[in-house]
DOVOVEX-103053 format. One record per residue (C-alpha): residue number from 0; residue in one letter; x, y, z. Coordinates in steps of 0.02 Angstrom, whole numbers, always signed. Example, Ala and Ser with C-alpha at 12.3 -4.5 7.8 and 13.67 -1.06 7.14 Angstrom:
2
+-----+-----+--------+--------+--------+
:   n : res :      X :      Y :      Z :
+-----+-----+--------+--------+--------+
:   0 :   A :   +615 :   -225 :   +390 :
:   1 :   S :   +684 :    -53 :   +357 :
+-----+-----+--------+--------+--------+
This chain:
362
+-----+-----+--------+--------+--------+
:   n : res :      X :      Y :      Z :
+-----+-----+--------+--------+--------+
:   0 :   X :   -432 :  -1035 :   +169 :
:   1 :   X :   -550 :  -1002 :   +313 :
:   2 :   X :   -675 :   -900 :   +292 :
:   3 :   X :   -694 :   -760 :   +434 :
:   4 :   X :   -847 :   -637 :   +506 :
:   5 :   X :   -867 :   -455 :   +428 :
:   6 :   X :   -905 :   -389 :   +229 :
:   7 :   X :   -796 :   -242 :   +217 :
:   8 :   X :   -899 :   -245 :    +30 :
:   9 :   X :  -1070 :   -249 :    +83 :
:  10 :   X :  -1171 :   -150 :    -21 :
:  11 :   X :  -1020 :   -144 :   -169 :
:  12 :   X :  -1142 :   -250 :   -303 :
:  13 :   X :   -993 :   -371 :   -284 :
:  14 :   X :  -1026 :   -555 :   -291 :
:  15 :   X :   -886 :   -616 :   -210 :
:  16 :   X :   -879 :   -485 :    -96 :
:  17 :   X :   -843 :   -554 :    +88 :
:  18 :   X :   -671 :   -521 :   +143 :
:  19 :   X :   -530 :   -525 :    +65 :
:  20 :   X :   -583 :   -454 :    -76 :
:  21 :   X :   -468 :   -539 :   -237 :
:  22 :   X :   -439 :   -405 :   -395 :
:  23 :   X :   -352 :   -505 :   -512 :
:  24 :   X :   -273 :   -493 :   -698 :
:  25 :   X :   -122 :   -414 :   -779 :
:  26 :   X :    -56 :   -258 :   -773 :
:  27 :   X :   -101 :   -211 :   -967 :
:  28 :   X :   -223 :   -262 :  -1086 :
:  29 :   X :    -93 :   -295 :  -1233 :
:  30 :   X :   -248 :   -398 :  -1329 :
:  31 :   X :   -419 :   -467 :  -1355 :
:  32 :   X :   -338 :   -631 :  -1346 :
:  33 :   X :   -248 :   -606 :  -1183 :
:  34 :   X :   -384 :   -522 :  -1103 :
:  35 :   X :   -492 :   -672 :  -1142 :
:  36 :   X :   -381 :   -802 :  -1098 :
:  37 :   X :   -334 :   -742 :   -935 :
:  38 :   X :   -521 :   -693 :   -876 :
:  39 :   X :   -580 :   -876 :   -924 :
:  40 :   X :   -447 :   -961 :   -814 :
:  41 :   X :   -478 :   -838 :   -685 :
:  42 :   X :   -674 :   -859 :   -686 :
:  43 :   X :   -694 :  -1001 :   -585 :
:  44 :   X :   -579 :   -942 :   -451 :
:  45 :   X :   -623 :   -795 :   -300 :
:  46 :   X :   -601 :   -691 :   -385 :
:  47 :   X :   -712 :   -535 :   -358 :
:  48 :   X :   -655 :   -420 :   -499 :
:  49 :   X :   -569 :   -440 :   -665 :
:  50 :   X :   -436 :   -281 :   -672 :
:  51 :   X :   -312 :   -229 :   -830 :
:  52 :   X :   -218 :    -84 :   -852 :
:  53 :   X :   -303 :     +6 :  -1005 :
:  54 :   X :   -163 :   +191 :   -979 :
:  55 :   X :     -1 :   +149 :   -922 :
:  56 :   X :    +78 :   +309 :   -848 :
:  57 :   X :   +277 :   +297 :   -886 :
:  58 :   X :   +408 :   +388 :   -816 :
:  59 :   X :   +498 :   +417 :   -994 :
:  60 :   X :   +404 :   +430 :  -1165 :
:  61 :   X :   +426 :   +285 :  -1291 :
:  62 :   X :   +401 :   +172 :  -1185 :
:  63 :   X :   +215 :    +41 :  -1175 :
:  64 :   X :    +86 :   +187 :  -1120 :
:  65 :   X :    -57 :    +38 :  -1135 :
:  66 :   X :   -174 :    +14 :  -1293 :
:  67 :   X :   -294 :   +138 :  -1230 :
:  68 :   X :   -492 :   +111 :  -1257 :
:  69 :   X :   -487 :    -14 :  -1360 :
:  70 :   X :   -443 :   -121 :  -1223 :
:  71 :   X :   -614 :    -71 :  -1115 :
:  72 :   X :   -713 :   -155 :  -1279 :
:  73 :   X :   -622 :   -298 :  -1233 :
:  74 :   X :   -636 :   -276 :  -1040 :
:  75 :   X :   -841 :   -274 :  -1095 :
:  76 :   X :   -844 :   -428 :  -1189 :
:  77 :   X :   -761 :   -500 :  -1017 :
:  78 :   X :   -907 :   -437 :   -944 :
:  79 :   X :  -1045 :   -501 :  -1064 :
:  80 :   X :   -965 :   -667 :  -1115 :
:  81 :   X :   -899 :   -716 :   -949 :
:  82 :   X :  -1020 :   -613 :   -831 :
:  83 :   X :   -866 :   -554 :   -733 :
:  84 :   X :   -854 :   -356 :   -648 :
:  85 :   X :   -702 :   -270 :   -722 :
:  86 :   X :   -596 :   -134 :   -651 :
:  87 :   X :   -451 :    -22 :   -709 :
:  88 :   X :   -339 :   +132 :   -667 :
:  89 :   X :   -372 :   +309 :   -718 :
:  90 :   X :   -263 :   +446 :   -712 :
:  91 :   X :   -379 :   +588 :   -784 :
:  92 :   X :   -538 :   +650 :   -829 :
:  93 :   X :   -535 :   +586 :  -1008 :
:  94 :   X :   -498 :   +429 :   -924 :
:  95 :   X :   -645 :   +442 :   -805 :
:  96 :   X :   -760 :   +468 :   -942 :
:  97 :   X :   -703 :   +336 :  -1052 :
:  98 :   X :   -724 :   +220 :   -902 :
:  99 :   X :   -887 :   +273 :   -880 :
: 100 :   X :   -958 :   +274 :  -1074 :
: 101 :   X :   -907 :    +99 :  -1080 :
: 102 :   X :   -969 :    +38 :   -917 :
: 103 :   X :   -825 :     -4 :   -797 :
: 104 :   X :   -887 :    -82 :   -646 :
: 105 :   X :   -764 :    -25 :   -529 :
: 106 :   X :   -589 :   +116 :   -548 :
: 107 :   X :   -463 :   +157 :   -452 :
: 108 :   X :   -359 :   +302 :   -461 :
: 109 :   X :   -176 :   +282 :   -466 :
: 110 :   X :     -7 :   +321 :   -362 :
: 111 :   X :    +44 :   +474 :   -461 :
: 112 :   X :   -110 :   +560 :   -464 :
: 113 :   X :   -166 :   +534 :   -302 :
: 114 :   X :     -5 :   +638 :   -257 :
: 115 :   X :    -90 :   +784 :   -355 :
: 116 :   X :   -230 :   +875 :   -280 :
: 117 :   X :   -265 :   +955 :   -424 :
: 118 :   X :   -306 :   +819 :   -533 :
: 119 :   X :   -360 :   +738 :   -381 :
: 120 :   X :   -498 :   +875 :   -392 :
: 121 :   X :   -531 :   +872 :   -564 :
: 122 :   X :   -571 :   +687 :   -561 :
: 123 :   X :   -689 :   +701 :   -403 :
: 124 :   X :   -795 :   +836 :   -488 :
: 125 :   X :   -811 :   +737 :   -631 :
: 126 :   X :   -887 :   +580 :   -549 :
: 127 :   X :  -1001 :   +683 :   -444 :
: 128 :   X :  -1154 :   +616 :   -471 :
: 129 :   X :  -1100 :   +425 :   -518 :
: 130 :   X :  -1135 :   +282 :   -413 :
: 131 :   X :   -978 :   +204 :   -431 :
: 132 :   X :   -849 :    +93 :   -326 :
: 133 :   X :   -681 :   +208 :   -316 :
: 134 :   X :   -516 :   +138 :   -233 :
: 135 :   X :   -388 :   +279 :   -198 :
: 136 :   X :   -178 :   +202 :   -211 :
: 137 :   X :    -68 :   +286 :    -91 :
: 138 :   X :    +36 :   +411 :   -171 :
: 139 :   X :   +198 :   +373 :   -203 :
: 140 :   X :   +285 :   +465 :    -61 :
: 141 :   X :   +254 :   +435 :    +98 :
: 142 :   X :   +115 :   +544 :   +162 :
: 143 :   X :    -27 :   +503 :   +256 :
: 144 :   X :   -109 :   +664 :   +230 :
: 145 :   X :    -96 :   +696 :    +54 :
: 146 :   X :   -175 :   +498 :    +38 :
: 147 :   X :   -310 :   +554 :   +154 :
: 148 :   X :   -372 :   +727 :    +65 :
: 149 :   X :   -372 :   +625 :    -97 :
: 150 :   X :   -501 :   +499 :    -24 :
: 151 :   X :   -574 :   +649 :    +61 :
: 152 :   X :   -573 :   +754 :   -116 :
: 153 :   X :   -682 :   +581 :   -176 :
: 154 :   X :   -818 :   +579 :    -40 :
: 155 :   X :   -821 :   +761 :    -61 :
: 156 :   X :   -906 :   +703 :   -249 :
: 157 :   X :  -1055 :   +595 :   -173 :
: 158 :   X :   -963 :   +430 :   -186 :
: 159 :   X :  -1005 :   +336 :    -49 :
: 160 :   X :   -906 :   +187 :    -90 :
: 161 :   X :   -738 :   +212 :    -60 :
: 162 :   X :   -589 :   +116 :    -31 :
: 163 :   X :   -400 :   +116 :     -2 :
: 164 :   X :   -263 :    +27 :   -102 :
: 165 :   X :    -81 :    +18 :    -28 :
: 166 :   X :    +50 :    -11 :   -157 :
: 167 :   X :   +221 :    +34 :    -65 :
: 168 :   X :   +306 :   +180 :    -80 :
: 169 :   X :   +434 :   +249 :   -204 :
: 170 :   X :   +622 :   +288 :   -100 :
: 171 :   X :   +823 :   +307 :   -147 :
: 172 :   X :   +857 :   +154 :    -34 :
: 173 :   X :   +896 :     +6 :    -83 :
: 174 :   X :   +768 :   -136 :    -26 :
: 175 :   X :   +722 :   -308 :    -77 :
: 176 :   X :   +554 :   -208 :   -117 :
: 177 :   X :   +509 :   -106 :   -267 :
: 178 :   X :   +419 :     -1 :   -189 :
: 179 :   X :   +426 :     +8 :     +4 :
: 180 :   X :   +307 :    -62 :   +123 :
: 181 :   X :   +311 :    +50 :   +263 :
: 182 :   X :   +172 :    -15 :   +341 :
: 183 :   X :   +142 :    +94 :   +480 :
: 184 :   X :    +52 :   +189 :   +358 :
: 185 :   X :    -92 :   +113 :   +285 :
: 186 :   X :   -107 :    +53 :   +480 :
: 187 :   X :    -99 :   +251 :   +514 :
: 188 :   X :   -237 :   +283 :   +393 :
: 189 :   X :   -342 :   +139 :   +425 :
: 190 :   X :   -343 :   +233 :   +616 :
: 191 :   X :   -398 :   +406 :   +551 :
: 192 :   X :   -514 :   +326 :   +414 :
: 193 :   X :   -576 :   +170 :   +522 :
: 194 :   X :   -735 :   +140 :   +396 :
: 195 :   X :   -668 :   +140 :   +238 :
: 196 :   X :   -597 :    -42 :   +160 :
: 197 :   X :   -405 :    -70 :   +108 :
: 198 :   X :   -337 :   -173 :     -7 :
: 199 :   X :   -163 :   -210 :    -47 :
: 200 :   X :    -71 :   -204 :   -178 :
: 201 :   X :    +85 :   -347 :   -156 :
: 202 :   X :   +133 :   -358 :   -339 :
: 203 :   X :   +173 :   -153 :   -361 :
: 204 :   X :   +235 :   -187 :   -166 :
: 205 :   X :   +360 :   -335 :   -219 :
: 206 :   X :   +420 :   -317 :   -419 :
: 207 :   X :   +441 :   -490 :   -395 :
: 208 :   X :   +348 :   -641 :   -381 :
: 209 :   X :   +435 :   -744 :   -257 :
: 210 :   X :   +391 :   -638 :   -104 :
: 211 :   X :   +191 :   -609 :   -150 :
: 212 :   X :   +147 :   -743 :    -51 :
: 213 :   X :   +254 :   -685 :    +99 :
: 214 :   X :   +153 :   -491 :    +64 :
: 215 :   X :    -21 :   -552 :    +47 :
: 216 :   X :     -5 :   -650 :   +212 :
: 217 :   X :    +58 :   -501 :   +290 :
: 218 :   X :    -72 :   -388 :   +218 :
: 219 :   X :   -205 :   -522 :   +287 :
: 220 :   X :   -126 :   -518 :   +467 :
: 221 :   X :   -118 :   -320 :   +457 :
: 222 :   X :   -319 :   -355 :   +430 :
: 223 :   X :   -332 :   -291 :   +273 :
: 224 :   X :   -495 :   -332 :   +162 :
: 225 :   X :   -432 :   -386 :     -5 :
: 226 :   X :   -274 :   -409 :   -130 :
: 227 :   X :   -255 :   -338 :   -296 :
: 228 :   X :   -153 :   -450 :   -378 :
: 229 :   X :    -78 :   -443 :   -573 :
: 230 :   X :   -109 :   -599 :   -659 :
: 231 :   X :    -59 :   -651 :   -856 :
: 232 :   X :    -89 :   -782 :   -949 :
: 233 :   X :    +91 :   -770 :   -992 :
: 234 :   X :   +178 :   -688 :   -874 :
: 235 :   X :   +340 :   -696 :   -953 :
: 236 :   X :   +294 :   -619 :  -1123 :
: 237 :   X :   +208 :   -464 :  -1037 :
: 238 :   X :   +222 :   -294 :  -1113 :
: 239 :   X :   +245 :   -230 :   -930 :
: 240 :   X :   +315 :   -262 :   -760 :
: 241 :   X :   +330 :   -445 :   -822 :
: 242 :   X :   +427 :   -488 :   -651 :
: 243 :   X :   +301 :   -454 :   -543 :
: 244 :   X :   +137 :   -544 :   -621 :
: 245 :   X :    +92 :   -738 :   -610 :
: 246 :   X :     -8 :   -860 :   -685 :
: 247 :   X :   -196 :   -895 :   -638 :
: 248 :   X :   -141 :  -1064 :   -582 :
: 249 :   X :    -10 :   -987 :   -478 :
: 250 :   X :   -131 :   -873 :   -397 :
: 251 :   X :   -250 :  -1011 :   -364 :
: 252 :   X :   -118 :  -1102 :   -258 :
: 253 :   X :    -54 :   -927 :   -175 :
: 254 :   X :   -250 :   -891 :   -126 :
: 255 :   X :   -240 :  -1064 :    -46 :
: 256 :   X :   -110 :  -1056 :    +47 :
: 257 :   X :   -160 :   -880 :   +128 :
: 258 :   X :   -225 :   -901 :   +321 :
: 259 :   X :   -370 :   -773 :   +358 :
: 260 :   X :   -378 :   -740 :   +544 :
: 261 :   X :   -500 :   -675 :   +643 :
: 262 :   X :   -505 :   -511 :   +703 :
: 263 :   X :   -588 :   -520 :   +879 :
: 264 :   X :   -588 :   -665 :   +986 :
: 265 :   X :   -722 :   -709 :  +1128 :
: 266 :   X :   -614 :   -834 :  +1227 :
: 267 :   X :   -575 :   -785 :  +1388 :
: 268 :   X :   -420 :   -876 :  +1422 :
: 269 :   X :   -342 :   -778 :  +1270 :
: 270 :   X :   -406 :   -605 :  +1326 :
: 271 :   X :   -335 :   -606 :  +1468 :
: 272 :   X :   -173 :   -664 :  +1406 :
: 273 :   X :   -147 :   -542 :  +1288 :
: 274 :   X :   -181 :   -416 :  +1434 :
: 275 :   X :    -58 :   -468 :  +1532 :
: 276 :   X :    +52 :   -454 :  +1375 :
: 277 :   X :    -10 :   -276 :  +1323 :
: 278 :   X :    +35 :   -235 :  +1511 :
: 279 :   X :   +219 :   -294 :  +1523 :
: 280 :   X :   +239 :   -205 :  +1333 :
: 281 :   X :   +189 :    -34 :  +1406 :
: 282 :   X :   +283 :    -72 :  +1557 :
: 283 :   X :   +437 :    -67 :  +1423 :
: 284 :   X :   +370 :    +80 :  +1336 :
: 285 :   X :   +403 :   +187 :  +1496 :
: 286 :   X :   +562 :   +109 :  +1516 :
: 287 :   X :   +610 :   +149 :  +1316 :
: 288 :   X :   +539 :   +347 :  +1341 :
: 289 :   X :   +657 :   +355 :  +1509 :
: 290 :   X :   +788 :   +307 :  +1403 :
: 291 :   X :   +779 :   +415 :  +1256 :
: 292 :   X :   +737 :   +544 :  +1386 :
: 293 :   X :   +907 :   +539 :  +1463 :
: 294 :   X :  +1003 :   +514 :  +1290 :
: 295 :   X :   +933 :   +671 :  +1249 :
: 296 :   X :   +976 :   +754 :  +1410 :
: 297 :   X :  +1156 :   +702 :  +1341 :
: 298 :   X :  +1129 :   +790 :  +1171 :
: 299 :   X :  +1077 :   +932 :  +1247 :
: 300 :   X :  +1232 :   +943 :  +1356 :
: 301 :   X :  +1351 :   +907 :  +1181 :
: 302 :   X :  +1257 :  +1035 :  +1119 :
: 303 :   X :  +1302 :  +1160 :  +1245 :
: 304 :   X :  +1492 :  +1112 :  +1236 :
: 305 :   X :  +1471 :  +1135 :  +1034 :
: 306 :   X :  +1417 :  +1301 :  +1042 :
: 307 :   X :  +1568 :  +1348 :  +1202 :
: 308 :   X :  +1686 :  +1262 :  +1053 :
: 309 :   X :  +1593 :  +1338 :   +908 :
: 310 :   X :  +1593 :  +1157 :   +818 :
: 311 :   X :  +1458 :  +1135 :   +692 :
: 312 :   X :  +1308 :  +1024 :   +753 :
: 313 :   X :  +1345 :   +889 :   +630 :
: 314 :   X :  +1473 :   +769 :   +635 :
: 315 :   X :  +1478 :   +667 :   +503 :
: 316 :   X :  +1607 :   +526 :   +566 :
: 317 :   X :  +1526 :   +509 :   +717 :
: 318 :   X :  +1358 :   +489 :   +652 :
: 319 :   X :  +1413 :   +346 :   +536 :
: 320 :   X :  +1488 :   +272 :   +690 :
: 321 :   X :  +1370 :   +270 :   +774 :
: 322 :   X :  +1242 :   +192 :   +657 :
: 323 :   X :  +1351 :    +48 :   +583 :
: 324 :   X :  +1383 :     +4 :   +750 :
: 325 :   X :  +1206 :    -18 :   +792 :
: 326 :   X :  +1172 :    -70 :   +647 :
: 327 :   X :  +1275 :   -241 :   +693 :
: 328 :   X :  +1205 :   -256 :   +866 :
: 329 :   X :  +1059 :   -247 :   +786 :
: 330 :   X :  +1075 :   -381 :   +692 :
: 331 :   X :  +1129 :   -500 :   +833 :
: 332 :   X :   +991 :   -462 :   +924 :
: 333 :   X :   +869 :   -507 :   +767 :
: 334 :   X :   +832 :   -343 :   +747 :
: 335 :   X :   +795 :   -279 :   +538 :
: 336 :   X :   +901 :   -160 :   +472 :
: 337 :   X :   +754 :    -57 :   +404 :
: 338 :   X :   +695 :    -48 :   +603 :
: 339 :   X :   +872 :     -8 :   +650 :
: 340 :   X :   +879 :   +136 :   +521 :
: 341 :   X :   +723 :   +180 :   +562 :
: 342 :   X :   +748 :   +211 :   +731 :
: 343 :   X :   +906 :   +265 :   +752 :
: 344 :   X :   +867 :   +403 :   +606 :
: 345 :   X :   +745 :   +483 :   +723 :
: 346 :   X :   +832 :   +480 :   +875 :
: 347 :   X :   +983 :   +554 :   +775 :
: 348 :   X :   +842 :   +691 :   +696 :
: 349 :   X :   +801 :   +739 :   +886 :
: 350 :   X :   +991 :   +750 :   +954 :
: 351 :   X :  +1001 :   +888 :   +809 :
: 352 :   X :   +830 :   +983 :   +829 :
: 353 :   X :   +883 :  +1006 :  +1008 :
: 354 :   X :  +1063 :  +1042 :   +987 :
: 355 :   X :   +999 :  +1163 :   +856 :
: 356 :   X :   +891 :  +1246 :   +981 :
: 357 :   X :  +1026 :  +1251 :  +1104 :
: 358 :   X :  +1144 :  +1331 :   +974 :
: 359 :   X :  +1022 :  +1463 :   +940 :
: 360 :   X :   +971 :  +1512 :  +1084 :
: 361 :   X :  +1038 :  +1673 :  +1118 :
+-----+-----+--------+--------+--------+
């Protein structure tokens, strides 16, 4: 893998800390043993920080809630014996002291609380003070601005090094994901909060292990600056989300594979391509806003005759017409079926906000 311009990390007390940025190990400690055996394959790799789950937030009780702090003596003897940094998850304040006591090098705070700005607050004050690395996960629905004011609630403590981790998102549709992509908004974020590092999270992204290669890449060519990435010694026999993690050996060869790419270029020959590209795609831009432009014109006009007919604004029949069918043109142009939903979603969202209006409207 080539290596490319920029530290995202400088300054982090991170040996390995050009970009991307590697977090690697499983998702629990389960045991001394485990957490041993997997750091001492993994120490010879690029592998930046050592990371196991230590609390394991579940959505029902009785089920593996992690081994709690015993498992940061064990993350310490990683440290000591192999001279590795270790990071883990907290969800609370007693977590965020427990980190602390026993000298976690880097946390980051989780999906489900960062979608709390309570405990989002309650975890800033108490690391105000600390010189310590803190990552912030997106929360697990999809809003930019609750995942902002919980990075914002962690500057607001004095921690200057902050960083982003995007995991997916939780939804009721079906995907080939377990937890949704949607990556226009870690690439929304990373435009309002242009100076703060972000990670990705592909195995929490996938559930599976046969597309984390396909994520990573992705997350690379988004120009992200590092991968979080669960890795077991036995992936198989894991107490959690077994699916999901691999082997170190398995991570080696996934690391390899990845292509970093650079983010500027100083040839001139490709500038100027790529303007001439840029040019003809906002040239279609126009032509796209015409066109929704009209269709609304259109809606508007249905509206109207709706309210003549007093016929309610939605119709159901119509709307599933409408969307299977372009749901199969779609297709034969190439075209996803998440961008197809997507898209067609809003538009259908707009014809109704208007005919709304227009219905109304006395």
């Amino acid at each position: 893998m080539n290596s490319i311009l920029k530290k995202p990390f400088e300054g982090w007390n991170l040996e390995k800390a050009e970009r991307p940025l590697i977090i690697a190990g499983p998702c629990s400690a389960e045991s001394e043993e485990q957490i041993m055996t997997t750091a001492r394959q993994l120490k010879n790799m690029n592998v930046s920080l050592f990371r196991a789950g230590i609390w394991k937030p579940r959505t029902r009780p009785n089920s593996f809630e992690g081994v709690g702090s015993i498992g940061l003596e064990w993350l310490k003897t990683v440290q000591k014996e192999l001279n590795m940094k270790v990071a883990t998850e907290v969800a609370n304040v007693k977590h965020v002291y427990e980190a602390l006591r026993y000298g976690v090098d880097v946390i980051w705070i989780g999906a489900r609380t960062s979608a709390n700005p309570f405990a989002m607050q309650e975890i800033a004050d108490a690391l105000k003070g600390v010189d310590l690395p803190v990552f912030i996960k997106n929360p697990v629905n999809p809003d930019v601005e609750l995942w902002i004011g919980a990075i914002e609630r962690i500057m607001g403590a004095g921690i200057s090094k902050v960083g982003a981790i995007h995991r997916g998102f939780s939804t009721f549709d079906k995907t080939r994901y377990r937890n949704t992509p949607q990556w226009q908004l870690p690439i929304e974020l990373r435009q309002k909060m242009p100076h703060i590092p972000m990670i990705c999270d592909p195995s929490h992204i996938a559930g599976r292990r046969d597309i984390l290669q396909e994520i990573s890449q992705k997350a690379l060519d988004l120009n992200f600056d590092g991968l979080i990435i669960e890795t077991h010694c036995n992936p198989d026999k894991a107490w959690s989300d077994a699916k999901q993690q691999i082997t170190p050996v398995e991570l080696d060869k996934l690391i390899a594979k990845l292509v970093l790419r650079h983010r500027v270029s100083d040839n001139n020959s490709f500038i100027e391509t790529l303007e001439d590209l840029r040019v003809q795609i906002d040239k279609y831009d126009d032509e796209l806003l015409n066109i929704i432009e009209e269709r609304m014109k259109i809606a508007e006009t249905i509206g109207k005759f709706k309210k003549e007919n007093n016929i309610t604004i939605l119709q159901p029949d119509r709307w599933q017409e409408i969307l299977n069918k372009t749901l199969q043109k779609g297709e034969n142009r190439e075209l996803s079926i998440d961008f197809i939903n997507t898209l067609f979603k809003a538009i259908h969202q707009e014809s109704i906000n208007k005919q709304t209006k227009i219905m109304n409207d006395d």
